[in-house]
C-alpha positions as CSV (number, residue, x, y, z in Angstrom):
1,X,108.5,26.0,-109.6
2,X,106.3,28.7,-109.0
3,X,104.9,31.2,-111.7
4,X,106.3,33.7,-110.1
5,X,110.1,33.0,-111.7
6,X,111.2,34.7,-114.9
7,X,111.1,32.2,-117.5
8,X,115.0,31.7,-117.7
9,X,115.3,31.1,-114.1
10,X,116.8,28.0,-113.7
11,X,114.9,25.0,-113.0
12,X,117.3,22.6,-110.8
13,X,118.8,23.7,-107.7
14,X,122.3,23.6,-108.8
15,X,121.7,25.9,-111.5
16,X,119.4,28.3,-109.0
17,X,122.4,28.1,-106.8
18,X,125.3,28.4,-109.0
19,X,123.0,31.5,-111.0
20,X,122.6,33.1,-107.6
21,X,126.6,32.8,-107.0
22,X,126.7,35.6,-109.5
23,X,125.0,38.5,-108.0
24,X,126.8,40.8,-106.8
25,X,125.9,42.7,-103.8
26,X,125.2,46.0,-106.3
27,X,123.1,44.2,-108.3
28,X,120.5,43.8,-105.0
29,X,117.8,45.8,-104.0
30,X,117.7,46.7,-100.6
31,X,114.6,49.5,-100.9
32,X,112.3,47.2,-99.8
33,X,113.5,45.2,-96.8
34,X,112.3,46.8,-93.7
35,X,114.7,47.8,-91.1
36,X,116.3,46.2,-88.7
37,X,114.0,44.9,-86.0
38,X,113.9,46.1,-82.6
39,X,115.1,43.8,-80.1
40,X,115.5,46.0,-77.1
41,X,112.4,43.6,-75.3
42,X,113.3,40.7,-76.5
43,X,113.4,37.6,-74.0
44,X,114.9,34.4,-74.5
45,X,113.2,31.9,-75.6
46,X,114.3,29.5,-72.7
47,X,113.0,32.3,-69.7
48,X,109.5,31.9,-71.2
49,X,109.5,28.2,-70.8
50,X,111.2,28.7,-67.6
51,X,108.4,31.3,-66.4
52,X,105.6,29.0,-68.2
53,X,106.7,25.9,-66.3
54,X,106.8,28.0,-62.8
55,X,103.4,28.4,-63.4
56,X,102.4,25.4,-64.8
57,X,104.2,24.0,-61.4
58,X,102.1,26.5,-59.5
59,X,98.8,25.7,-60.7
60,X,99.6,21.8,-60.0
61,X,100.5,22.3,-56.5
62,X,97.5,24.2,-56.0
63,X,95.6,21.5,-56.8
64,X,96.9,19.0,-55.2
65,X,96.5,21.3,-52.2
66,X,92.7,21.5,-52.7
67,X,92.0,17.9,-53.4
């Protein structure tokens, strides 16, 4: 592990895991997460493949036009 961890962080998983299980939503700082992002312009993923292959499709026809 890091040294980042307080020293009585627990070293195996299922100790992180069943330490973490404990926390209660209180006990969590929030101050410092930034708010939610903004995703009012978001596009899927797939349409910018979709776009990217149109002109991918383009550009080949093109030039096998010109040859």
């Amino acid at each position: 592990m890091s040294d980042n961890y307080p020293s009585d962080y627990p070293r195996s998983r299922a100790k992180a895991i069943a330490a973490l299980r404990t926390v209660r939503d209180e006990d969590i700082d929030f101050s410092e997460i930034p708010e939610t992002t903004n995703f009012s312009n978001w596009t899927p993923v797939g349409e910018k493949f979709k776009k990217a292959a149109e002109h991918n499709l383009t550009v080949l026809n093109e030039k096998i036009r010109a040859g």
